[in-house]
Backbone as CSV, one residue per row, in Angstrom:
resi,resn,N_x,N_y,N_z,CA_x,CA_y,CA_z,C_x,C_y,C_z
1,UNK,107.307,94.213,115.023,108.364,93.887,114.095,109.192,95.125,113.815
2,UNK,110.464,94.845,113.617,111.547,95.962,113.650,111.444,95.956,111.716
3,UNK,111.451,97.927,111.639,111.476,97.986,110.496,113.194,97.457,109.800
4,UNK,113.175,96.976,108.494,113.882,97.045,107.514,114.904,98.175,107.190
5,UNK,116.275,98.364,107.088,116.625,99.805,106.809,116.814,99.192,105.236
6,UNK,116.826,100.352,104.027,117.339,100.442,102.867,118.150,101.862,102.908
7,UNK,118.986,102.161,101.912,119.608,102.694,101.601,119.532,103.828,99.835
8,UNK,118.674,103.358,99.570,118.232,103.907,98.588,116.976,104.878,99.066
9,UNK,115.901,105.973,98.217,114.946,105.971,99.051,113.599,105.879,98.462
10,UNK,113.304,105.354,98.809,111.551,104.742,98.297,110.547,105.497,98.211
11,UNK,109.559,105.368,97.019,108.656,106.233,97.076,107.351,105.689,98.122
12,UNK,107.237,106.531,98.591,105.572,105.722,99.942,104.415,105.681,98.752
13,UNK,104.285,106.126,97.887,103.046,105.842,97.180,103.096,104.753,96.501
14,UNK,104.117,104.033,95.973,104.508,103.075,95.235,103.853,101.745,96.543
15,UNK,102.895,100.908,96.209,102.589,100.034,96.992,103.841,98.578,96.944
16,UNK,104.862,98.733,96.042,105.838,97.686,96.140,107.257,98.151,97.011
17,UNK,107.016,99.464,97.298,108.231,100.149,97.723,108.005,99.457,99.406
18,UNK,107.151,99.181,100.028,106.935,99.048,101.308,107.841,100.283,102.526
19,UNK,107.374,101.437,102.073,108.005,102.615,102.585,107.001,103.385,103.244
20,UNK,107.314,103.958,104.466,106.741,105.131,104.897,106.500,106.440,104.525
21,UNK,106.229,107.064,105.073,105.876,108.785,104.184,106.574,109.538,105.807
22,UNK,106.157,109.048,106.573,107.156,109.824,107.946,108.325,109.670,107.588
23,UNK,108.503,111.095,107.870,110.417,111.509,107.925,111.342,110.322,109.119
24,UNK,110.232,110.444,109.936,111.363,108.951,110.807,111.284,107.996,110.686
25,UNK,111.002,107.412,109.666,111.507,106.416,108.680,111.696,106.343,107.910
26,UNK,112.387,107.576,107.443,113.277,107.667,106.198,114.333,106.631,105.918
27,UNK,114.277,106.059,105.085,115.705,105.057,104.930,115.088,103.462,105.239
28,UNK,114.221,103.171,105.920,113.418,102.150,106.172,111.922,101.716,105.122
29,UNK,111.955,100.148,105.079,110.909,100.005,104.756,110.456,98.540,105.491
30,UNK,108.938,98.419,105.566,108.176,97.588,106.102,107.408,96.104,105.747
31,UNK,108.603,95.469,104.731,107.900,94.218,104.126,107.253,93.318,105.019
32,UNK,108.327,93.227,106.507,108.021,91.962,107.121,106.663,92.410,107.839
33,UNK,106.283,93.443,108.491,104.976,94.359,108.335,104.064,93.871,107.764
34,UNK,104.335,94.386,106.828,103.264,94.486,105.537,102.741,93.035,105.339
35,UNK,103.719,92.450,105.011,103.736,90.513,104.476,102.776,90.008,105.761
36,UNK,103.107,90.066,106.331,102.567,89.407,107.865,101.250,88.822,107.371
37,UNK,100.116,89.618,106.992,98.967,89.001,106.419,98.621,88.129,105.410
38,UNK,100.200,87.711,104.708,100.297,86.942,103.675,100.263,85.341,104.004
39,UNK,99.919,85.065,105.522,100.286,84.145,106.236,98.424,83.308,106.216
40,UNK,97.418,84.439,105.570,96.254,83.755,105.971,95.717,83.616,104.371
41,UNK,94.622,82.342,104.188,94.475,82.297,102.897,93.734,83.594,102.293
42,UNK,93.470,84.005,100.779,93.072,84.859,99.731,91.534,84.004,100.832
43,UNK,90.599,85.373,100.640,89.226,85.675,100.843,88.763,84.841,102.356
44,UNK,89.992,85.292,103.575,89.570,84.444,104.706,89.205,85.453,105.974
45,UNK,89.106,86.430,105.599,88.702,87.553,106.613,88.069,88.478,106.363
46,UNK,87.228,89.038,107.503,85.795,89.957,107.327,86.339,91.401,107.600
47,UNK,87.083,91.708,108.209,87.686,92.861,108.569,89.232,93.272,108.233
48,UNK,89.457,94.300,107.409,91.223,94.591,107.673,90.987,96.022,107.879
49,UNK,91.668,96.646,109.046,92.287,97.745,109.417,93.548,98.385,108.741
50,UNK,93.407,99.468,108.259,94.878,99.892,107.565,95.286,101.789,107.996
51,UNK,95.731,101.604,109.107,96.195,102.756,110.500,97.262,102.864,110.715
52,UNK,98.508,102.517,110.010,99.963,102.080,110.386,100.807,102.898,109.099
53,UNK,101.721,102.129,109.605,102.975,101.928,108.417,103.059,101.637,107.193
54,UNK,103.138,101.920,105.959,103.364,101.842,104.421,102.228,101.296,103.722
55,UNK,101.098,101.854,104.024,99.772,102.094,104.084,99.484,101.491,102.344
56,UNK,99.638,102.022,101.503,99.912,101.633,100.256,99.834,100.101,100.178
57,UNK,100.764,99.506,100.460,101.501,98.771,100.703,100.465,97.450,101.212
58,UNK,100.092,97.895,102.361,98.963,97.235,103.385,97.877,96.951,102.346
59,UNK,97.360,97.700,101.767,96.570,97.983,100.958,96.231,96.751,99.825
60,UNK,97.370,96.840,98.945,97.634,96.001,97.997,97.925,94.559,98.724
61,UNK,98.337,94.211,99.947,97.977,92.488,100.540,96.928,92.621,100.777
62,UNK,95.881,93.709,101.431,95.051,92.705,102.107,93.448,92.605,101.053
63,UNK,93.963,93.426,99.896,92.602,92.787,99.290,92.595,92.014,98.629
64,UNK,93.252,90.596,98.785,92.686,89.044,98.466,92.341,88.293,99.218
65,UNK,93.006,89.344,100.674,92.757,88.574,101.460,90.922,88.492,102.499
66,UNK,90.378,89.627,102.013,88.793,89.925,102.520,87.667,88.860,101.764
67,UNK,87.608,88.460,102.115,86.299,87.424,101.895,84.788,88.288,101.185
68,UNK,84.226,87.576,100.642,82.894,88.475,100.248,81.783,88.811,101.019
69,UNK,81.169,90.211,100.772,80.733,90.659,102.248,81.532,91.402,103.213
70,UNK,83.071,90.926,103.118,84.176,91.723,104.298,84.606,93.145,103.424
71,UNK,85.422,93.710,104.591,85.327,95.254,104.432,86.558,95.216,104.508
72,UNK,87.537,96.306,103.878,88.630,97.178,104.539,88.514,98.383,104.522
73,UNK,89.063,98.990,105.751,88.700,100.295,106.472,89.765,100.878,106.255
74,UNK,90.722,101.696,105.993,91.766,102.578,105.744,91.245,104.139,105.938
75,UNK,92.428,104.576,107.040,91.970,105.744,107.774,93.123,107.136,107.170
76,UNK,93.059,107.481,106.992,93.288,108.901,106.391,93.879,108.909,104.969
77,UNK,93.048,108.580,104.363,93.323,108.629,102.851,92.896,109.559,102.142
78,UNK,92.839,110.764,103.179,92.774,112.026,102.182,94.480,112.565,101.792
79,UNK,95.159,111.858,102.537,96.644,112.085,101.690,96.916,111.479,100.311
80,UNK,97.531,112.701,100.014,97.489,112.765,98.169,98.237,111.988,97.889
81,UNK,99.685,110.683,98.711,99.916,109.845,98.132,99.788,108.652,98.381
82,UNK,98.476,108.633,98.828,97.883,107.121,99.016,96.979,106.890,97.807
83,UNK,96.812,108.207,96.952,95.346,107.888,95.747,95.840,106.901,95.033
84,UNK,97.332,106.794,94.427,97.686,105.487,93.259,97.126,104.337,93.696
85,UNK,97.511,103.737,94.870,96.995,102.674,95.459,95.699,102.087,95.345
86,UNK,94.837,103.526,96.107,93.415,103.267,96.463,92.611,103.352,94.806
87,UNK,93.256,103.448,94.024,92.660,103.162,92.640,92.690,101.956,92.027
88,UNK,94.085,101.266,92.834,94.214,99.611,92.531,92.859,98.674,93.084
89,UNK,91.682,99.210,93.206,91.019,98.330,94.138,90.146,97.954,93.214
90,UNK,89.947,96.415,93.184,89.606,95.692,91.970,87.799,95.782,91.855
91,UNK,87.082,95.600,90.733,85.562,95.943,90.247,84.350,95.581,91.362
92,UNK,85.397,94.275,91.768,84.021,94.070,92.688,83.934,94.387,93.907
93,UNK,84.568,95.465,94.209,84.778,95.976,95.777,83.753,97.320,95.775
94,UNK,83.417,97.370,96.686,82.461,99.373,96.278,82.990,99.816,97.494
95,UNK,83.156,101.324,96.944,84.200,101.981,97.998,83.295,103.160,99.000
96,UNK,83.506,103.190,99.496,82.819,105.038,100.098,83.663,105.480,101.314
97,UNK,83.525,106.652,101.235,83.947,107.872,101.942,83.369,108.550,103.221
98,UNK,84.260,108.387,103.947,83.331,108.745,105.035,84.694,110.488,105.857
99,UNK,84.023,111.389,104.895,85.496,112.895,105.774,84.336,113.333,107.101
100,UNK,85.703,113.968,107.726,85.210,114.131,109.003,86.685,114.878,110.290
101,UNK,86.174,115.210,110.728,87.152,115.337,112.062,87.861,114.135,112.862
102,UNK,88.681,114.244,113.085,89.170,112.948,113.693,89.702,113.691,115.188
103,UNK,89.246,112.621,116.176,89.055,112.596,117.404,90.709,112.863,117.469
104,UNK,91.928,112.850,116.986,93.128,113.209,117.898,93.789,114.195,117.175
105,UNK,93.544,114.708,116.290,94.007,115.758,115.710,93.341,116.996,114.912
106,UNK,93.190,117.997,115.100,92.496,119.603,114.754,93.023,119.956,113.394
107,UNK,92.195,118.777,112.699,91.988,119.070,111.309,91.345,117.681,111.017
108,UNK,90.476,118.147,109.595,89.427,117.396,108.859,90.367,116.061,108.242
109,UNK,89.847,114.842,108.294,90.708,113.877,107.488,89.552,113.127,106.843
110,UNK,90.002,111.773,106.101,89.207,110.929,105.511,89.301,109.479,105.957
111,UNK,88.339,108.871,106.271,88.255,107.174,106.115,87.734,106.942,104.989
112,UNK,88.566,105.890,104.447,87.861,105.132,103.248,87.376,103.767,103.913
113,UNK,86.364,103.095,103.186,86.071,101.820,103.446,85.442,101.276,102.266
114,UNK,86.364,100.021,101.982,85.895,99.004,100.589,84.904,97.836,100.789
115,UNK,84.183,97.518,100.413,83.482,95.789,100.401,83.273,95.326,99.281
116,UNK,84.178,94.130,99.419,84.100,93.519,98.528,82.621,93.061,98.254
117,UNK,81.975,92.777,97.414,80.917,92.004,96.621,80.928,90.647,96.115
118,UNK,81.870,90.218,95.656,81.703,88.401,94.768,82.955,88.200,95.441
């Protein structure tokens, strides 16, 4: 899906802004992206991946959409403006941390991963 241009400029931490944090997509944001998962019912999937574009963003759809027992995995959330977000994550989810080296780039990053519970 072709990003969105705006004209104003969006904050990437703001999970309603549907904005990037890369400079080359400055001026763009990623609803139709983002939304895409809005297409399956609240608590119908075991797995969400969040590795992309307006990460935030991703974030805030897909946890109604994980079923109980299912996980979301979000990969470098040791950037300092993904924390607003990753604090939105509701009581019955338990979170952990997994830092580490990452296989394509020469420096330490973070995976987070949530599961939901009820």
């Amino acid at each position: 899906m072709e990003p969105e241009i705006r004209f104003d400029k969006p904050n990437p931490a703001d999970p309603d802004s549907y904005a990037s944090s890369d400079s080359k997509y400055e001026g763009q944001f990623f609803h139709k992206y983002v939304t895409f998962i809005d297409r399956f019912p609240d608590g119908y999937l075991d797995l969400i991946l969040i590795d992309g574009r307006s990460r935030p963003s991703c974030f805030k759809h897909a946890v109604p959409k994980i079923k109980p027992g299912g996980y979301i995995e979000w990969d470098n959330t040791d950037r300092f403006h993904y924390q607003m977000a990753m604090s939105m994550a509701p009581a019955d989810f338990v979170f952990r941390d997994f830092p580490g080296l990452s296989p394509c780039v020469p420096f330490f990053t973070r995976t987070s991963i949530w599961q939901r519970l009820s």
